[in-house]
N, C-alpha and C positions, 0 to 999 in steps of 0.2 A: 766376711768380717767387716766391723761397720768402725769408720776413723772422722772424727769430727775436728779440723783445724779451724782456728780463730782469722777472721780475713773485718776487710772492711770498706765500703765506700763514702768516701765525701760527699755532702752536701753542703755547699757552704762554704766557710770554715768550718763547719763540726764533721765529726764521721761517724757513720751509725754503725754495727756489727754487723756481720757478714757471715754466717757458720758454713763454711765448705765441708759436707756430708757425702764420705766415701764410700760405696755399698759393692763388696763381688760377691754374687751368688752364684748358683746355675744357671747355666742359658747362656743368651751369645749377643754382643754387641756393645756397645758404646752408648750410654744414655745420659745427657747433660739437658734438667730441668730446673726453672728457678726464674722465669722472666730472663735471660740472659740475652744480650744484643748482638749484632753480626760478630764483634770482636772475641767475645767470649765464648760464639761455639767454634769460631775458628779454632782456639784455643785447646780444642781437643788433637787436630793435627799437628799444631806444634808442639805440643806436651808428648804423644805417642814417638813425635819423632826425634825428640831432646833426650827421652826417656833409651829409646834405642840405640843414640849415640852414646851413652855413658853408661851400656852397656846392662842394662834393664831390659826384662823382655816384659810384652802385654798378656796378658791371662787369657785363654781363650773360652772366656765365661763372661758371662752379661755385670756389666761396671756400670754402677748408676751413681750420678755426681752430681747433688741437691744443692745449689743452692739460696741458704735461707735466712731472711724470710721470704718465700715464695710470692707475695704480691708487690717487693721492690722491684725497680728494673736495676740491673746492673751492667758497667759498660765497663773498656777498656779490656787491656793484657795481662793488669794485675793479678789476676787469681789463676794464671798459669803456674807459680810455681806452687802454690797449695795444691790443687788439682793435681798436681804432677807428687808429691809428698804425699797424699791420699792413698793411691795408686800404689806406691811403692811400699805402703803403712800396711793397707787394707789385704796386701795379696804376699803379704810376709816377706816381703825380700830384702827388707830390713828391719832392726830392731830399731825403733824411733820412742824411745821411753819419754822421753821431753817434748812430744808435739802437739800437746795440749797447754802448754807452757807460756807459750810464744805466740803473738800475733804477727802472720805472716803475709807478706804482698809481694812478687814482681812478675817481672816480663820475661819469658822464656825463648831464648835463640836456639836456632835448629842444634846448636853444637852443645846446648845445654848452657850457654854463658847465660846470665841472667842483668837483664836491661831494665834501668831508670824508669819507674811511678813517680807519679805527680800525689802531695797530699800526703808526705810524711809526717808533719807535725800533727793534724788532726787524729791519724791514726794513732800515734804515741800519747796524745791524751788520751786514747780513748782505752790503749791497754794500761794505763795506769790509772784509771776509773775501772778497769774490770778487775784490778788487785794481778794481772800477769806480771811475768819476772821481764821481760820486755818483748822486743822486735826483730825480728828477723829480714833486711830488706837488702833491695841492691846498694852496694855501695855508695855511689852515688845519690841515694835517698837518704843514707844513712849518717851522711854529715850533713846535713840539714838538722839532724837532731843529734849531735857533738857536742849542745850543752847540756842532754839530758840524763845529767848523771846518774837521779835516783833509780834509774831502767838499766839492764842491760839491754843494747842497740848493739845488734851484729849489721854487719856491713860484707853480703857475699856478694862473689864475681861468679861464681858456678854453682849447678847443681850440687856439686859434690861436697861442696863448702860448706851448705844447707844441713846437711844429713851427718856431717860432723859435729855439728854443732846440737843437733837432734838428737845422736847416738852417744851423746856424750862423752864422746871419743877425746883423747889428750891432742892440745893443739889447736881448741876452739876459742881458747882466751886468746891469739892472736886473732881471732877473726871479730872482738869487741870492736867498732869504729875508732873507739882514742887509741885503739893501738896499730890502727892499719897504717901501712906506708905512705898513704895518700894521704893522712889525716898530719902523720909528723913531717911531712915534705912542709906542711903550709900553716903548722899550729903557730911557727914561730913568729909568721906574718899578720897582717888584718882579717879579720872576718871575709872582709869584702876589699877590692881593689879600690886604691881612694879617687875620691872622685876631687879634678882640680876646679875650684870654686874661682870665681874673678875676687880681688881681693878690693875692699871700699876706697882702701889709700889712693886706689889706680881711677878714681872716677872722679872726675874733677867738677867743683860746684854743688849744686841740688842739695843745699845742706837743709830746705825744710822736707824736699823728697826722701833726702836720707834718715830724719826723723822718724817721719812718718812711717817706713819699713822697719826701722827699729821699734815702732812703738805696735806693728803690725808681729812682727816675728816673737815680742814679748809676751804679748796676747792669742796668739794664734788666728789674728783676725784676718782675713780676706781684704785683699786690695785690689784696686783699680788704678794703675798708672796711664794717663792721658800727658800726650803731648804733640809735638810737631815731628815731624822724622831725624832722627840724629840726636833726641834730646838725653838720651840714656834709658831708657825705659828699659828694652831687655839686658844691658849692659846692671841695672841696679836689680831687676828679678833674679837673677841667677847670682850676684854675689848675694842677697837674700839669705839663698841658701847656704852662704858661709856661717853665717851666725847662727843658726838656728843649733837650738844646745841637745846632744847626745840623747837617744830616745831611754825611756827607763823601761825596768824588765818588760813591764805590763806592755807597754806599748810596742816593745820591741818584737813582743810573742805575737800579738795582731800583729804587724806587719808581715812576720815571717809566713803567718800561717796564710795569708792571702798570696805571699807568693809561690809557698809550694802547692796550694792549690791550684795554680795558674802554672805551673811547673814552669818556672820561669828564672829558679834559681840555683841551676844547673851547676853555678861554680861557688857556691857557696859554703861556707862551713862553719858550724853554728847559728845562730841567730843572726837575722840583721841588727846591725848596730847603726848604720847611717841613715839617716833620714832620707828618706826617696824622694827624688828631684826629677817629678813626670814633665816633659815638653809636646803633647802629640799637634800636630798640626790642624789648622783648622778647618780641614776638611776630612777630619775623621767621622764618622760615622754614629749615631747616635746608641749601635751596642759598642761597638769600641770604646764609646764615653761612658756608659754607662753598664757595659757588661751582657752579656748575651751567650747564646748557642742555639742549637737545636732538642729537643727533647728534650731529656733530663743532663745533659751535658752543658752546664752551663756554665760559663768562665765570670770571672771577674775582669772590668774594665778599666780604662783610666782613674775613675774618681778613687775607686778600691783600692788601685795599685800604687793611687798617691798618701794612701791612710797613713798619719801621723808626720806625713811631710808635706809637699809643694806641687802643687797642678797648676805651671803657667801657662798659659793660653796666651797666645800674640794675635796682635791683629783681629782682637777681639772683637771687634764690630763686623768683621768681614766672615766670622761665621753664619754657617744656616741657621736662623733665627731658629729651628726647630730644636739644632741642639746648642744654641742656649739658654733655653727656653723649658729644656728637661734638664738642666742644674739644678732648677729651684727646689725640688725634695732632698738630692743629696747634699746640698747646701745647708738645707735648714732642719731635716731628720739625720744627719750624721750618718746615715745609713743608704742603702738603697735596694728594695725590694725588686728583682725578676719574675716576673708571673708568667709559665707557660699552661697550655691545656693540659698537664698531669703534672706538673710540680711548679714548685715556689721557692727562690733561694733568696735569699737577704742575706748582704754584704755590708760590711764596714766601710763608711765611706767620708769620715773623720780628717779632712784634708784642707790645706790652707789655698784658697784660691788667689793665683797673681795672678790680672790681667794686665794687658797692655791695647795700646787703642790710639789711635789716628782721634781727632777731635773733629774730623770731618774730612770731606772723599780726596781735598786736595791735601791735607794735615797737616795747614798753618791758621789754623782759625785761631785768633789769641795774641799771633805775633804779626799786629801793624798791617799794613795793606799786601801782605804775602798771599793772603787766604782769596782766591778767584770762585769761593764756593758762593750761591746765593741764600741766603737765610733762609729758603723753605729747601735746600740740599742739604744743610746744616742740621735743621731739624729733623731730617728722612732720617737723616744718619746717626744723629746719635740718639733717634726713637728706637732703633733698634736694641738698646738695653733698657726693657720694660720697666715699670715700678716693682714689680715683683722682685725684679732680677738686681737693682740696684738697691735693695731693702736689703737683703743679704749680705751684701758688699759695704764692710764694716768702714773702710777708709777711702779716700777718694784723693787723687793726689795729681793736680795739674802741675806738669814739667815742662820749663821754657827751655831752649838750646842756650850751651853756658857761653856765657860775655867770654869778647875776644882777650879781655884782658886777663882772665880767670884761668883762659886758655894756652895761653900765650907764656903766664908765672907758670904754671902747674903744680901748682903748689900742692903739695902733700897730704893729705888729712886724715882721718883717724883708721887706721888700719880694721882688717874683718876682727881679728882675736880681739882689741881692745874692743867690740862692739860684740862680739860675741861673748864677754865676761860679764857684763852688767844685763846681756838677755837671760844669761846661767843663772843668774842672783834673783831676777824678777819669776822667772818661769820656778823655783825653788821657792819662791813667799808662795805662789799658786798651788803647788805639790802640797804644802804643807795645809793648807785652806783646804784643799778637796780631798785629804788624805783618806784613803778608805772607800772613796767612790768610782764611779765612772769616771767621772772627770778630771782635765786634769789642766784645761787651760782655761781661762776668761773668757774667750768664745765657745765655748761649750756650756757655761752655765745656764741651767734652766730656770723658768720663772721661778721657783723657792726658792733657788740660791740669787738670784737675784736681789729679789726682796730681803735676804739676809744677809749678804752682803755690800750693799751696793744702796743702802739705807740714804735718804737726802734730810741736811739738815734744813731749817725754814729758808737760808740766805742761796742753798743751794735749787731748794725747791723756786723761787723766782726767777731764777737764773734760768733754766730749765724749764720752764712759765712761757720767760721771753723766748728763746728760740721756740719754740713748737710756736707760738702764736706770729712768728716774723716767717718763720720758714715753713709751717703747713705741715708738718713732719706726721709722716705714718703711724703707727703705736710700734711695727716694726722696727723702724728705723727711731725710732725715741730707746730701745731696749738697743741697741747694737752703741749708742751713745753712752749708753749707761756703761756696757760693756768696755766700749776703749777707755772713757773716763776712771773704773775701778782698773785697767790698766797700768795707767798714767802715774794714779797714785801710788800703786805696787813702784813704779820705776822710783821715785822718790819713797818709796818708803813709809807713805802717811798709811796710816789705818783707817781715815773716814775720806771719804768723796768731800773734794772741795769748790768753789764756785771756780776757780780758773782751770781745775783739770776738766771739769765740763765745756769750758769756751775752748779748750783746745779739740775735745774731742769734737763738738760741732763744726768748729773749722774743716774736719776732714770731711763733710757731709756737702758740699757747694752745688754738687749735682740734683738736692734736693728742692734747692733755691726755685722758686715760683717765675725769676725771670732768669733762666738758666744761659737764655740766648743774648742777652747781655752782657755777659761776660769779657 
């Protein structure tokens, strides 16, 4: 008897179909074809003996278990429990009217419990592009997708759970995810555990630094915090991330789905809602930055893992020139392709860059005769951030250590919420500008929208004249001006680019300056 269940693996964020074909005829043995990898013919031992535990006996006739399409590879312990439902479909020892129904994935323990897959969201789009009634996974995969209501999403702990839900047996609507025990323990909680932001009130001083992050988190642009040590630099990156406003559906689904492909959001339930706040160190490794594996197992890295939020990097300059140096495509393609010798995955990599950086090796260059560095150690050090790399980097923001007296009042200043209400209002004029597309902040627009938004009138176009011909300015970096500029005016509310939101946005360009080492 021949039983086909719906399976699937990831590539990507997408998942492609997976058809597990169960075959028992005459003859004798065990035969699993289809490109499958060490993990999945393992999987025939743990299946026979999951299967044995819950009281299932093996046929003693030749089982042949396809599957297809036979020139993918596929990896993992996710098609243990298909295989194992095949088996028990194919050789009658249950009535399984519903197993055509359902796309089905997990991992099988000797005792038959059934263990956490990576890459439930892809798979869940991908049974509701095949028109399936929904999912059948482990629990644990199965609040991952908690806000997919138009599906049924089961959420089982055992084999046994599985095959009720298959047999149609009374008592499988408890086993829907929104009504498991797990799922009402923590519905009445956050998504995600909150994460404590530093709050702007607590940072005393840098009110043109604190601009400039405001006018960075409104835009979604990329900064560069330069200073001496002590100046607040990661002290204002990470309240940064106070204000940045609530992801919407679209962006909240990319995130998720990078992280359950990365199986990384083990405690989660439903969608991400908060904006991820990456920190890796700067001696992370250039697939860690940018994502890697072996074979066709290829993970998603930091730049991925920070899509639609914050990747700060400290100590910016004291990374290996190599990996900052492969930023430049995920920076400026939004994306970031993996290319091995039999596959290719391209990642989302959509992410707001905060650096931070010493101005040189002793990092007091700027503040008075502190700086013991020599003008060609000066220049060593801060050539380390190429033209390419500082084209990218939409803001640029020198921060002095704050005056004793500033220090000393501590005076109060405008809290994250009040600074996070006017980013919610400028990043909503954006929404409504790019409604219907990819897009969705000002650093994301492409040359057309550019050119349609972001229009100079003649008083602007001189203005715009003079800087490129004082400052030397790339054609790069003239479009990232444009950028904070239609910014600026989103914060005030004008509809056309004006000659002063341009003097401001050039302001944050200083590292472009022709006598940089003058400063």
């Amino acid at each position: 008897m021949l039983v086909c269940i719906h399976a699937a693996k990831c590539v990507g964020i997408q998942a492609d179909g997976v058809s597990v074909e169960v075959d028992i005829t005459m003859g004798i043995g065990i035969h699993l074809v289809g490109l499958a990898d060490a993990a999945v013919k393992e999987s025939l031992l743990r299946t026979v003996t999951a299967l044995q535990a819950k009281g299932f006996h093996i046929p003693g006739k030749k089982i042949v278990i396809n599957l297809a399409p036979a020139d993918v590879h596929k990896q993992g312990g996710g098609y243990d429990l298909p295989i194992a439902l095949g088996i028990i479909a194919a050789s009658a020892q249950r009535e399984l009217p519903a197993l055509e129904d359902y796309l089905i994935m997990g991992e099988l323990g000797l005792d038959g419990s059934i263990r956490y897959v990576p890459g439930t969201l892809p798979m869940v789009d991908l049974a509701r592009q095949k028109g399936l009634k929904g999912c059948i996974l482990p629990e644990r995969s199965a609040l991952e997708a908690a806000d997919c209501s138009d599906l049924r999403i089961y959420g089982v702990k055992t084999l046994d759970d599985a095959i009720t839900i298959l047999s149609l047996a009374q008592g499988s609507e408890s086993l829907l995810i929104r009504n498991s025990a797990l799922f009402l323990e923590n519905a009445s909680g956050p998504h995600r555990h909150g994460i404590s932001y530093m709050d702007f009130a607590d940072i005393l001083g840098q009110e043109s630094a604190r601009r400039g992050v405001e006018i960075a988190a409104s835009g979604g642009h990329n900064v560069l915090l330069i200073g001496a040590p002590g100046s607040g630099k990661s002290s204002l990156a990470k309240a940064m991330a106070g204000i940045l406003p609530p992801m919407t559906l679209e962006e909240s689904l990319i995130t998720s789905k990078i992280y359950s492909v990365a199986g990384t959001s083990l405690e989660g339930i439903g969608l991400i809602r908060e904006r991820p706040f990456r920190a890796p160190h700067i001696s992370a490794s250039k697939a860690a930055m940018l994502g890697g594996g072996s074979g066709e197992n290829i993970l998603p890295g930091e730049v991925s893992l920070a899509t639609n939020g914050v990747l700060f990097l400290d100590e910016f300059c004291e990374a290996p020139k190599s990996t900052l140096e492969a930023l430049r495509a995920p920076m400026e393609d939004r994306k970031v392709t993996i290319s091995r010798l039999k596959s290719k995955v391209e990642f989302p990599s959509s992410f707001m860059l905060v650096a931070a950086s010493n101005p040189c090796p002793c990092g007091y260059w700027g503040e008075g005769a502190r700086c013991r560095c020599t003008q060609s150690q000066r220049l060593t050090y801060i050539s380390k951030l190429s033209g390419p790399i500082m084209d990218r980097i939409d803001i640029q923001l020198w921060m002095h250590p704050v005056k004793t007296q500033e220090l000393l009042a501590r005076k109060k200043a405008e809290s994250s919420e009040e600074i996070a209400r006017r980013v919610v209002r400028t990043r909503e004029i954006q929404l409504r500008r790019f409604k219907g597309g990819k897009t969705f902040t000002n650093a994301e627009m492409s040359s057309d929208e550019l050119d349609r938004y972001c229009a100079l009138s003649p008083e602007c176009k001189a203005v715009i004249e003079n800087i490129i011909d004082e400052v030397g300015l790339s054609a790069r970096a003239y479009t990232r001006i444009l950028k904070i500029a239609r910014t600026i005016a989103d914060m005030e509310s004008e509809e056309a680019l004006l000659p002063h939101h341009l003097s401001e946005a050039a302001s944050y360009r200083f590292l472009d300056r022709r006598d940089i080492l003058d400063i």
